[in-house]
C-alpha positions as CSV (number, residue, x, y, z in Angstrom):
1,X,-167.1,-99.4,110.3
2,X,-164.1,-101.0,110.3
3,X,-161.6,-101.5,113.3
4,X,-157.6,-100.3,112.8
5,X,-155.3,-100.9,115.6
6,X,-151.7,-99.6,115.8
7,X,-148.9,-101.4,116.8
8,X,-145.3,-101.3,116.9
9,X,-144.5,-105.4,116.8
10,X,-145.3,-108.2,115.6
11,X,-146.3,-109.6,118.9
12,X,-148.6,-106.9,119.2
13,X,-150.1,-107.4,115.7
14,X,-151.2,-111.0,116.4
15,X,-153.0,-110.0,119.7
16,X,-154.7,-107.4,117.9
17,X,-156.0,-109.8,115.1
18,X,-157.1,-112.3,117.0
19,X,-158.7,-109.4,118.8
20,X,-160.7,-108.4,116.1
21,X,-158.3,-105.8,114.4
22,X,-159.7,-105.6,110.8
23,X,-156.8,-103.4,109.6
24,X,-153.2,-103.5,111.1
25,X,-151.2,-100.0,111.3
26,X,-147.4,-100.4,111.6
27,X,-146.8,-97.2,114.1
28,X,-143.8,-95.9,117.0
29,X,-145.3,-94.1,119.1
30,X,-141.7,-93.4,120.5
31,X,-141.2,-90.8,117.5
32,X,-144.1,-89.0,117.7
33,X,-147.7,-88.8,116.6
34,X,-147.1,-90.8,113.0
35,X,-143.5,-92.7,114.0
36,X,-142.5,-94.6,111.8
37,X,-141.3,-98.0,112.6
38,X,-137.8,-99.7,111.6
39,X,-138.2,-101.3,108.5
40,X,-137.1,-104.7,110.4
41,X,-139.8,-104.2,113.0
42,X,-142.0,-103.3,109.1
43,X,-141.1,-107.1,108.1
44,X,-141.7,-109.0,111.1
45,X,-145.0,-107.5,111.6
46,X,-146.0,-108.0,108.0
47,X,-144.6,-111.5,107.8
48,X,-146.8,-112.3,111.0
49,X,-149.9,-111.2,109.4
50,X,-151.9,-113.1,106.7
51,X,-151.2,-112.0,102.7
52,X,-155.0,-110.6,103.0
53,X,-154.9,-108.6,106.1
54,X,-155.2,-104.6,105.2
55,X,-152.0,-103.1,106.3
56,X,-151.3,-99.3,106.9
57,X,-148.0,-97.9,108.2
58,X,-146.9,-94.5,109.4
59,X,-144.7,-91.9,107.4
60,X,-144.5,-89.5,109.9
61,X,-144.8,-85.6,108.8
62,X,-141.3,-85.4,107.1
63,X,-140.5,-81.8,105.6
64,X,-138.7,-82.4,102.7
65,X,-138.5,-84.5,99.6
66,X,-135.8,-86.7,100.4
67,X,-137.1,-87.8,103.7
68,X,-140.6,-88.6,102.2
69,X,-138.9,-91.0,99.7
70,X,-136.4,-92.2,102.7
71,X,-139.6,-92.5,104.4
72,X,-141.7,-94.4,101.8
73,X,-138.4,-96.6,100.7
74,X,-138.3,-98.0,104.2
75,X,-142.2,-99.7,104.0
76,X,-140.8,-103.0,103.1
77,X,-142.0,-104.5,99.9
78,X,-143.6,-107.7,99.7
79,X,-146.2,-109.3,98.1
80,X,-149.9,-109.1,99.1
81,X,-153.3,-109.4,98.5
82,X,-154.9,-107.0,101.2
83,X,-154.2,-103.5,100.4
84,X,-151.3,-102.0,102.0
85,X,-151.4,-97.9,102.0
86,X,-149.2,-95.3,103.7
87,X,-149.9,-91.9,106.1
88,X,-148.9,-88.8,106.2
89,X,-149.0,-86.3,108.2
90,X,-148.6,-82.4,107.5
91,X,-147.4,-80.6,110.6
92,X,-145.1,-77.8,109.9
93,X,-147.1,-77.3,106.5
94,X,-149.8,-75.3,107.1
95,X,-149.6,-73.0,104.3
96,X,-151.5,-74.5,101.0
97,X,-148.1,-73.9,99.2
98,X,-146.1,-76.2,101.6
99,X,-149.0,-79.0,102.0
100,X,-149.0,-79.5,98.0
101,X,-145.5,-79.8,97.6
102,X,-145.2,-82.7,100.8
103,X,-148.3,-84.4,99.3
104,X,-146.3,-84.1,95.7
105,X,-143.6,-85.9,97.1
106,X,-145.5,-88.2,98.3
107,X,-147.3,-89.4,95.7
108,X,-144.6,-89.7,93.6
109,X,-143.0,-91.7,96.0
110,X,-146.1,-94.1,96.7
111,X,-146.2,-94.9,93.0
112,X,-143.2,-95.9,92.7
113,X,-143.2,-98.3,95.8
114,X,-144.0,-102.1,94.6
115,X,-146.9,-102.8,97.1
116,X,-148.5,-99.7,97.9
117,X,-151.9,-99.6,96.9
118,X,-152.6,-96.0,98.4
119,X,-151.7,-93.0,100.4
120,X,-154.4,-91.5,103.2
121,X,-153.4,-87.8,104.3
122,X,-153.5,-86.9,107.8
123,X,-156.0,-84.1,109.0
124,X,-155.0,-83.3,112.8
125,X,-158.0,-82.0,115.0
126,X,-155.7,-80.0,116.7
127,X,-154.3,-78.1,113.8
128,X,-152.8,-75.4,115.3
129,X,-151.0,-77.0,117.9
130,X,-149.1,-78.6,114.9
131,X,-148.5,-76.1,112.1
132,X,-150.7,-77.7,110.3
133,X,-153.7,-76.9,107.5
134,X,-157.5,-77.4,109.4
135,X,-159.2,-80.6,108.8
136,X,-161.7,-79.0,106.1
137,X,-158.4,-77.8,103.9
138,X,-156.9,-81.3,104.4
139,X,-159.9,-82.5,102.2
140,X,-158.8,-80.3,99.1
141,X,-155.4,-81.3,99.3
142,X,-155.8,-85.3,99.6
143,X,-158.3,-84.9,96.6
144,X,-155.9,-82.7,94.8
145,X,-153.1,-85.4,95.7
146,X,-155.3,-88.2,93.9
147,X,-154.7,-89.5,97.9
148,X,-157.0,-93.2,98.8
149,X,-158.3,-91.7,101.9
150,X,-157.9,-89.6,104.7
151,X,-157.2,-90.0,108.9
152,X,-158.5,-87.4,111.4
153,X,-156.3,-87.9,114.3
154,X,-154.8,-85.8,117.3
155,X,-151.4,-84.5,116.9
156,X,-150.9,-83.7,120.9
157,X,-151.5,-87.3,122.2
158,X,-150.9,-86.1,126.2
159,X,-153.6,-83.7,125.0
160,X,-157.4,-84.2,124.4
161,X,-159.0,-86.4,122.5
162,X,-160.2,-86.4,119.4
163,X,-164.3,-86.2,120.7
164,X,-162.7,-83.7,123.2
165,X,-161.7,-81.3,120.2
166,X,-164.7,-82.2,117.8
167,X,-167.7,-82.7,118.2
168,X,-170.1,-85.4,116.3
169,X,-171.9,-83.1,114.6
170,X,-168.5,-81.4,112.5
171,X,-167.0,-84.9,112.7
172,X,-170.2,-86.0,110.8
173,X,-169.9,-83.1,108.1
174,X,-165.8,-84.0,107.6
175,X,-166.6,-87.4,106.5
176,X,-169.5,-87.1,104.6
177,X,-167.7,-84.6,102.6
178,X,-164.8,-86.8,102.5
179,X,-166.7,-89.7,101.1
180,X,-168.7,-87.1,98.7
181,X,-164.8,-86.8,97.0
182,X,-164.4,-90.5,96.8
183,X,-161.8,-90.3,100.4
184,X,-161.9,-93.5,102.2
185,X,-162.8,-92.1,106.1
186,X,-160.6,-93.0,108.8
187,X,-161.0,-91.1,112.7
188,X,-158.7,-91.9,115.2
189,X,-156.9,-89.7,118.6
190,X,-157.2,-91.2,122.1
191,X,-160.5,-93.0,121.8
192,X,-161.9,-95.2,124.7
193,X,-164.5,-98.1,124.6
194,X,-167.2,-95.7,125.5
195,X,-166.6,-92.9,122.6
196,X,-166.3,-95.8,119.6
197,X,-170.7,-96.1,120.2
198,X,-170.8,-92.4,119.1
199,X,-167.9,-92.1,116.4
200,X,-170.3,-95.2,114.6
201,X,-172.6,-92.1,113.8
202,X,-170.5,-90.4,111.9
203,X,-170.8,-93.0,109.3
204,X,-166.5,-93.1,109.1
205,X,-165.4,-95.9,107.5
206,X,-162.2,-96.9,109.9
207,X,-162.0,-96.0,113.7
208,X,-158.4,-96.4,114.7
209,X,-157.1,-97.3,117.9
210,X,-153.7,-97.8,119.7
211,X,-153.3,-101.5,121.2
């Protein structure tokens, strides 16, 4: 399993690698559950990092197809060797309909972005708090999408955690039948040092964390 950590500077990039961070996600948390950050705070955090460090960055959950291609047009292209790939989130788009036509946009837009290597949908464990499809429908869609990978994460983040709202048992399920359609596994939503030992037996391939 390998260790994300969200930040929203570059400052905060370098602690996290020389903390151990495996993975680098550019995120505000100022703007919500995905914020995206400026695409100048984008630069200096990628220019701080090494060409092979893994590098995510938020999209947000924008509703229409201009602001997914605003969105994906301000990841700032540069040239890397560690993969860089981009969330999204689908609140407000819990119909199938609605969730297909975001994740359209969105791939279009990925492919045509110079140094994206991927997209990775965003499944939120509290779904119904945020208009959006259940986890186990998010795994259709990001296959359907042709999407790298997929992020369970909270949408509520003054609410409970993720192992508050899951348990390991359907956390377990999620990813293996993630990885069963070729998904890369990410979980992430309010973890502490104490519930990181038991999201390891999920078998998830990324645990995400925020500073």
């Amino acid at each position: 399993m390998r260790l994300l950590v969200s930040v929203r500077s570059a400052e905060e990039a370098v602690e996290a690698v020389a903390g151990g961070a495996e993975i680098i996600d550019a995120k505000e948390p100022a703007r919500g559950p995905l914020g995206q950050v400026e695409p100048a705070v984008g630069r200096r955090i990628l220019a701080a990092l090494a060409p092979t460090t893994a590098f995510s960055a938020a999209l947000g959950d924008p509703p229409t197809a201009a602001l997914v291609a605003a969105a994906v047009e301000a990841v700032p292209s540069v040239t890397r060797t560690g993969p860089v790939l981009l969330k999204i989130g689908l609140a407000g788009a819990a119909t199938r309909r609605t969730a297909r036509e975001r994740l359209a946009w969105a791939r279009d837009a990925v492919a045509r972005h110079a140094s994206t290597s991927g997209l990775i949908v965003v499944a939120y464990a509290d779904a119904a708090a945020a208009d959006a499809p259940p986890p186990a429908a998010v795994l259709d869609l990001a296959a359907e999408a042709e999407a790298a990978g997929v992020l369970m994460d909270t949408w509520n983040k003054s609410g409970p955690g993720l192992l508050e709202l899951r348990d390991i048992g359907h956390l377990t399920l999620w990813v293996g039948s993630a990885e069963r359609a070729g998904l890369t596994t990410a979980l992430a939503g309010r973890l502490t040092l104490a519930d990181l030992e038991r999201v390891v037996e999920t078998g998830a391939g990324i645990v995400g964390v925020r500073g």
